[in-house]
C-alpha positions in Angstrom: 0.0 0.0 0.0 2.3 2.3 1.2 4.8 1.7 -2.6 1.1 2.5 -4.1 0.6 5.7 -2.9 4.7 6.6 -2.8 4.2 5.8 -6.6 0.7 7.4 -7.0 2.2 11.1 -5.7 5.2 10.3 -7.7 3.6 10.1 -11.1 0.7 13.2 -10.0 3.7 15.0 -9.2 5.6 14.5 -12.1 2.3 14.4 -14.6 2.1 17.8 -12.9 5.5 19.4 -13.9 5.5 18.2 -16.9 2.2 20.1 -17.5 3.6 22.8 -16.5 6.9 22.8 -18.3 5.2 22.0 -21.5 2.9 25.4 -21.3 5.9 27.6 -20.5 8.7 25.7 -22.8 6.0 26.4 -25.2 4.9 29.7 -24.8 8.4 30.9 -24.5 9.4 29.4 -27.7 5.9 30.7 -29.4 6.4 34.3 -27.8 10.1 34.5 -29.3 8.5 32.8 -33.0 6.1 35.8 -32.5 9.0 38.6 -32.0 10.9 37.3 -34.5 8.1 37.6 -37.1 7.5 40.9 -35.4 10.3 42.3 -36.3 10.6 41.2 -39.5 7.5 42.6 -40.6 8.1 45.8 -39.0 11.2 46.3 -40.8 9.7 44.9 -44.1 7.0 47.7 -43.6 9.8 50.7 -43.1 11.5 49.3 -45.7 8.3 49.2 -48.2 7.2 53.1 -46.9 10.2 53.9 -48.5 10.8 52.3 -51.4 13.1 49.4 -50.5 15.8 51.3 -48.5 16.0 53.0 -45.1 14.9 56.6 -44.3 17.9 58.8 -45.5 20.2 55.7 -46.4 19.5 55.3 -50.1 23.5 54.5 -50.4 25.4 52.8 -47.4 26.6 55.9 -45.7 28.1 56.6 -42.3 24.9 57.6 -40.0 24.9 61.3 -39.6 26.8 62.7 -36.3 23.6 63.6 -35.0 22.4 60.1 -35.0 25.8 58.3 -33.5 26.2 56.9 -30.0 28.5 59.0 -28.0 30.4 58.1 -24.7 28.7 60.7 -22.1 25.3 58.9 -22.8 24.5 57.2 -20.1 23.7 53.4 -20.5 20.4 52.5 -19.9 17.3 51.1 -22.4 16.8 54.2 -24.8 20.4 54.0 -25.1 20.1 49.9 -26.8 17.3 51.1 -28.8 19.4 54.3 -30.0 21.9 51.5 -30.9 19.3 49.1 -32.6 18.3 52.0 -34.9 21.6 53.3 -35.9 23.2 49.8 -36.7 20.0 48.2 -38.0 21.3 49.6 -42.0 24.2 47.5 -40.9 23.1 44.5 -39.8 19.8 44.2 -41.8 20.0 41.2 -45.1 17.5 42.0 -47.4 17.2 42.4 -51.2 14.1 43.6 -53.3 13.2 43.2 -56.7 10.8 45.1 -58.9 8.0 44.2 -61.4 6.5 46.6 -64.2 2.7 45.8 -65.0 3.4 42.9 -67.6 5.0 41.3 -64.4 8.9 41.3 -66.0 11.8 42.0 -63.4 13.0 45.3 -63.9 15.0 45.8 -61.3 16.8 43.0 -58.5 18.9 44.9 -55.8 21.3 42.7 -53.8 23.2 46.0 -52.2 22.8 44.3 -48.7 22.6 40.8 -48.7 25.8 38.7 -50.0 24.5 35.2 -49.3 22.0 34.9 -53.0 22.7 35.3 -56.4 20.6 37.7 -58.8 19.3 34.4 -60.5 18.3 33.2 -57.5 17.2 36.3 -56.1 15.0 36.2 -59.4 13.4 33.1 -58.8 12.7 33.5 -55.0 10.9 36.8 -56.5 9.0 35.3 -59.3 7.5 32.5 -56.6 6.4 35.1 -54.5 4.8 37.1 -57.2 2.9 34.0 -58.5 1.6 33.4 -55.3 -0.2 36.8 -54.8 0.2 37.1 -51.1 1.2 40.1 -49.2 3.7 38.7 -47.2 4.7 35.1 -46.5 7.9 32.9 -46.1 10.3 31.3 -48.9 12.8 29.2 -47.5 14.5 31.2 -44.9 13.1 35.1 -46.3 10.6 37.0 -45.0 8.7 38.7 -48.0 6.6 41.3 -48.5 4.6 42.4 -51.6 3.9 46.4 -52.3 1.1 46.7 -54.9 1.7 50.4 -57.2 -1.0 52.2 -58.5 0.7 52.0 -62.0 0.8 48.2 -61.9 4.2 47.9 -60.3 5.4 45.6 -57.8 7.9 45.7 -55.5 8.6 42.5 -53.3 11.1 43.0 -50.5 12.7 40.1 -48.8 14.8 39.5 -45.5 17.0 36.9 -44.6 16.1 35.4 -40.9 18.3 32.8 -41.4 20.6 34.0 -38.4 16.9 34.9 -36.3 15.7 31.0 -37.1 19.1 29.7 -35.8 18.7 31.7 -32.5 14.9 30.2 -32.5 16.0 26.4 -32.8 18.7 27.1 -30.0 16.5 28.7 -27.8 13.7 25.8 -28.1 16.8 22.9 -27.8 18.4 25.2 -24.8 14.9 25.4 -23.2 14.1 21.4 -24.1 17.0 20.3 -22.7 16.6 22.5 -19.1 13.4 20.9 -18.9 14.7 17.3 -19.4 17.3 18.5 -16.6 14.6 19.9 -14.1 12.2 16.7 -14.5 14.9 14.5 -13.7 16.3 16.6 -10.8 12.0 16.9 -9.4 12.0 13.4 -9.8 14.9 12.7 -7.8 13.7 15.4 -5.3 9.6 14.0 -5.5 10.8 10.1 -4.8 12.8 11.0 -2.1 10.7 12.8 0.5 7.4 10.8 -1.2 7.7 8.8 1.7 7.5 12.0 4.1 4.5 13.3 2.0 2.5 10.3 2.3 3.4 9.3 5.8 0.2 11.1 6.9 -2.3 9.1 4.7 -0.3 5.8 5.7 -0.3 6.4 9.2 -4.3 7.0 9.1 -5.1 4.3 6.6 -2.7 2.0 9.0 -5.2 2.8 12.1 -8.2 2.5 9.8 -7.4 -0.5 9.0 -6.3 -1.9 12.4 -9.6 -0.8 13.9 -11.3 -2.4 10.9 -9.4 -5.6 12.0 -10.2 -5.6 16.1 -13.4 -4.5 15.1 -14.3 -7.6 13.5 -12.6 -9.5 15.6 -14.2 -8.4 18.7 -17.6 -8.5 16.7 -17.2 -12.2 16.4 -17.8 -13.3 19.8 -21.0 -11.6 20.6 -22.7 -12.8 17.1 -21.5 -16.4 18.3 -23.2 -15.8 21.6 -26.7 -14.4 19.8 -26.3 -17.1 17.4 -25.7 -19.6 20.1 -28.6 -18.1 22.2 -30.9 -18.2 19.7 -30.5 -22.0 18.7 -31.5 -22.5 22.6 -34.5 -20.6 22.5 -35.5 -22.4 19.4 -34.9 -25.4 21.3 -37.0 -24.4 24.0 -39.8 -22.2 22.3 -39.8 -23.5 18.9 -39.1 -21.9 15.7 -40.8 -18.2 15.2 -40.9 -15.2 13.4 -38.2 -13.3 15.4 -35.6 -16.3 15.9 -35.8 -16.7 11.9 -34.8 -12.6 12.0 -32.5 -12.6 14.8 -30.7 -16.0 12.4 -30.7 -13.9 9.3 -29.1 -10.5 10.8 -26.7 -12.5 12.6 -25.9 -14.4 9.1 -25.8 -10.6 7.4 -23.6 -9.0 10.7 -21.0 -12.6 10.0 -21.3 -11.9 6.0 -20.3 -8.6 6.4 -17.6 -9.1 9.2 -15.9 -11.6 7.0 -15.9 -9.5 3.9 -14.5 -6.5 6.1 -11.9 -8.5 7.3 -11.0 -10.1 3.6 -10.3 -6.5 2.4 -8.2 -5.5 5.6 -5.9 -8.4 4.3 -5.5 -8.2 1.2 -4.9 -4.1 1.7 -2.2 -5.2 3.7 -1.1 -7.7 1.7 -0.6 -10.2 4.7 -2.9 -12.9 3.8 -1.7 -16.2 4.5 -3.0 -18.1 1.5 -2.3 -21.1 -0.6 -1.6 -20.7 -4.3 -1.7 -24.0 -6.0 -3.2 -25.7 -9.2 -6.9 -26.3 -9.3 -10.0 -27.4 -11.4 -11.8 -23.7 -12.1 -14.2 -25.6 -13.7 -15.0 -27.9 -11.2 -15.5 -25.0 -8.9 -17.2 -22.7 -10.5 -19.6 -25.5 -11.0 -19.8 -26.2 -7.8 -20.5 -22.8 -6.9 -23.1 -22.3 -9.5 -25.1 -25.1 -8.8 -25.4 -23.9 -5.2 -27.7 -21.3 -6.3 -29.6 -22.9 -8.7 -32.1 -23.5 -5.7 -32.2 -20.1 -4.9 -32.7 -18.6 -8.6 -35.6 -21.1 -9.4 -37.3 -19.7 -5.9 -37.5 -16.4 -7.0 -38.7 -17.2 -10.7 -35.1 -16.2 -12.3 -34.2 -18.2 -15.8 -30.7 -19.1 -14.4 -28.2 -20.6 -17.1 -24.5 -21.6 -16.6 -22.2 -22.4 -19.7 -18.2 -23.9 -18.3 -16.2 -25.4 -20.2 -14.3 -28.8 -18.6 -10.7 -28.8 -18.0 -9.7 -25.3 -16.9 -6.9 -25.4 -14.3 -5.4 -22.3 -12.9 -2.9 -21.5 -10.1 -4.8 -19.4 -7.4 -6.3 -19.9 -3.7 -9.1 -22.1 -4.1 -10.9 -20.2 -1.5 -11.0 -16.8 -3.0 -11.9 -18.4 -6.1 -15.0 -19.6 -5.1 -15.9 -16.7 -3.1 -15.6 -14.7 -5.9 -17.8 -16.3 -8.3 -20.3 -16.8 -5.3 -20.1 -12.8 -4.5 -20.8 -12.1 -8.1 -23.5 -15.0 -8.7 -25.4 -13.8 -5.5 -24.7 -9.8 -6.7 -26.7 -11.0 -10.0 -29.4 -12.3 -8.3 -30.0 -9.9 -5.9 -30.5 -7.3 -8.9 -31.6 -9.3 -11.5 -35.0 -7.9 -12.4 -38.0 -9.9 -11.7 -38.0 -12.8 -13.7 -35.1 -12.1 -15.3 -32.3 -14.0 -16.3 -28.8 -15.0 -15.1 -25.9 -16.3 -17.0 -23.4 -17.5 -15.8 -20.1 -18.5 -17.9 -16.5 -20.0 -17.3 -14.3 -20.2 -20.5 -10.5 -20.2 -21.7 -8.4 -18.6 -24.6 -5.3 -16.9 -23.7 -6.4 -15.8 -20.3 -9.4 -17.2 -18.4 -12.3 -15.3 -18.4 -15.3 -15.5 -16.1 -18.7 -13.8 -16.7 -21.7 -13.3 -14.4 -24.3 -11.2 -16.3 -27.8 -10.7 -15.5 -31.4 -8.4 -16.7 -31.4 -5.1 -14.5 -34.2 -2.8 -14.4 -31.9 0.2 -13.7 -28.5 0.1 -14.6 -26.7 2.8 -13.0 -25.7 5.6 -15.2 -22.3 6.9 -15.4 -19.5 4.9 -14.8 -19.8 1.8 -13.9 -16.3 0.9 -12.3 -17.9 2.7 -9.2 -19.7 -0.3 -8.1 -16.7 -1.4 -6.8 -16.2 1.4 -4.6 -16.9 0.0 -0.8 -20.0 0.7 0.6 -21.4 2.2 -2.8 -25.2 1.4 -3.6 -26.5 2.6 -6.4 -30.0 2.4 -5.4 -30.4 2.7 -1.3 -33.7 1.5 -1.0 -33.7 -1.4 -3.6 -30.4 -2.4 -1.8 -32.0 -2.6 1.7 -34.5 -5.0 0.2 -32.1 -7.5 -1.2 -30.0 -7.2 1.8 -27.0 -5.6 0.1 -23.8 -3.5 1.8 -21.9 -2.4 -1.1 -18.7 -3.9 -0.1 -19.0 -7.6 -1.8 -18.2 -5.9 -5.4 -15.1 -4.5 -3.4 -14.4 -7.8 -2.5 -14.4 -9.3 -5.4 -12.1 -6.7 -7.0 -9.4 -7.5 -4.1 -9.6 -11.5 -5.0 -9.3 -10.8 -8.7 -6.1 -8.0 -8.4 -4.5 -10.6 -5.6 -4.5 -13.5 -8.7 -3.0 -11.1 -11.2 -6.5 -10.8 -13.0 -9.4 -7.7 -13.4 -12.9 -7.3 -13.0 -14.9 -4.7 -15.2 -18.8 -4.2 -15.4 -20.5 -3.6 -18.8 -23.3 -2.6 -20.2 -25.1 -4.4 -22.8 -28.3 -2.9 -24.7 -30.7 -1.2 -22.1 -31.1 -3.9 -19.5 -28.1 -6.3 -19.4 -24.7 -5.5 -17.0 -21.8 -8.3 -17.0 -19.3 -8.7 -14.4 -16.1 -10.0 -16.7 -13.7 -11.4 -14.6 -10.2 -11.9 -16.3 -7.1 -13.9 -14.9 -4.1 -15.3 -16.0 -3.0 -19.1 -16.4 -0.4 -18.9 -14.2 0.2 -16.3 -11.4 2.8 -13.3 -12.2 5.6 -13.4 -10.8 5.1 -10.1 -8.6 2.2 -11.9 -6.5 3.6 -13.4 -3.6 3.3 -17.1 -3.2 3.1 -18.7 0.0 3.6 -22.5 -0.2 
């Protein structure tokens, strides 16, 4: 129980950074995609306002002296942007080239860019002027497209092959410092897990304890009512309010037993006896003790095994199992209804209890085998029913290796499928 939980706040709490480092690893990443874009476009646009060059810098000229940095400014962020608009004729790779109205090149200007030739600077041009978009992406040059009155066009492109660099390192940088902090949080999370779940140990460890004396201590007084009552029905007879004071004390020892079965196997100190046994022989065995029971109460009971299925398990807990689940169908079965009952074998064994229901409960149906769940109160008060043999059965089929799910078929049909391995995995602990 306790390696449950340790591994239960293990995984929430890395499920939970991971979250986490996903949403900001991407929206970093997205935010600086965004900038760069930004910026691109912003300087496409001042570029297009005038023409393909830069206010006042038709020829690569030293900026004026009015506009260069000198020493007795004082550092601070107007002094970065001062030095972003000075050097950005610099540092800027662009070219442009122009289309009269027939849509023939009439001009290509590689001025600032060394890294494409004028054929190629052609063709980039011509691909973006077929596609008729405003602005867009060829390889790695942000274009824009300027529309003239007289039919011209100029398109304008920029090389962000140095911006989509810094992009891919930024994204590995910020991939591989979240690789480092999930490793380092799980190293962190496993080792004080134990702290962190000491509390919920310590309290199901009591829980459970009491559950144990509890039943234990219950014992004794339903064997003394029990015992008390046989005497009065030796002396008195047989009446109305022995044959109630019988059944309770049959429900109280039902539901002591079942209490005490989950205690055990939640802490996994049952002292059982896996070995090799005929499923089918107890199934069957099982099954035909309620036969008398189903044809009392007008149900159309109808069990299908196949011979020959051995399986390595406790004996036991097999057949309370299938008796839990065969008395769970016809407690609920609707009136008149009908039970099936059936025990075969492909790769895995597979046992099925299904029966007619009137209401099905809605929703999810793996809550039934919550303890003490009922999905109708009053209808369960009739039958007798706690909510805790479904819980039960659950515990028998985990503690063979196995599962147990409840469908729904059509409108008025749940099945129990119970599904167990062969032969026990080796994680189950055998006790010989």
């Amino acid at each position: 129980m306790v390696r449950k939980l340790r591994k239960k706040f293990v995984i929430t709490a890395m499920l939970s950074l991971l979250v986490i480092l996903v949403v900001m690893i991407g929206i970093i990443n997205a935010v600086n995609v965004y900038s760069m874009f930004q910026d691109a476009d912003n300087l496409l646009t001042m570029l297009a306002d005038n023409n393909g060059y830069f206010p006042d810098m038709r020829r690569m000229n030293p900026a004026p002296a009015d506009d260069k940095l000198t020493p007795d400014k004082p550092f601070s962020f107007d002094r970065l942007n001062d030095a972003k608009r000075v050097e950005m004729p610099y540092q800027s790779r662009y070219f442009f080239v122009r289309f009269d109205a027939d849509g023939a090149i009439t001009e290509t200007n590689l001025m600032h860019i060394a890294a494409i030739s004028e054929a190629s600077a052609s063709d980039y041009a011509s691909a973006a002027y077929a596609g008729n978009k405003a602005k867009g992406m060829y390889h790695s040059y942000r274009y824009y497209r300027v529309n003239n009155e007289d039919g011209t066009s100029l398109i304008i492109f920029v090389d962000l092959s140095v911006s989509m660099i810094n992009v891919y390192k930024l994204l590995f940088q910020s991939l591989c410092i979240g690789a480092l902090a999930l490793v380092a949080m799980f190293i962190l999370v496993y080792m004080f897990s134990g702290r962190a779940v000491a509390p919920v140990v310590e309290s199901l460890d009591k829980q459970k304890r009491f559950i144990t004396d509890a039943g234990h201590e219950l014992k004794t007084p339903l064997a003394v009512i029990s015992a008390n009552v046989d005497v009065l029905e030796l002396e008195g007879g047989k009446n109305e309010w022995t044959s109630s004071i019988k059944n309770q004390t049959k429900r109280m020892n039902d539901l002591v037993k079942n209490l005490l079965t989950l205690s055990k196997m939640d802490e996994e100190v049952m002292h059982v006896v896996y070995s090799d046994f005929d499923m089918s022989s107890v199934i069957r065995e099982s099954a035909s003790s309620f036969e008398t029971i189903a044809s009392s109460k007008g149900k159309n009971y109808m069990v299908e095994i196949d011979d020959g299925i051995h399986i390595t398990g406790d004996k036991n807990a097999i057949s309370q199992l299938s008796s839990l689940l065969i008395d769970n169908a016809i407690k609920y079965s609707s009136d008149k209804g009908r039970i099936f009952v059936k025990l075969s074998k492909t790769n895995t064994i597979q046992f099925e209890v299904s029966n007619t229901c009137d209401n099905i409960p809605k929703g999810n149906l793996d809550r039934l085998f919550d303890r003490f769940y009922r999905a109708d109160s009053s209808r369960s008060r009739d039958t007798g029913g706690y909510g805790i043999g479904l819980s039960v059965a659950r515990a028998i089929a985990t503690s063979h290796g196995g599962t147990i799910e409840a469908q729904k078929e059509g409108d008025n049909i749940i099945r129990f499928l119970v599904t167990l391995p062969k032969q026990l995995p080796k994680s189950i602990q055998r006790t010989k």
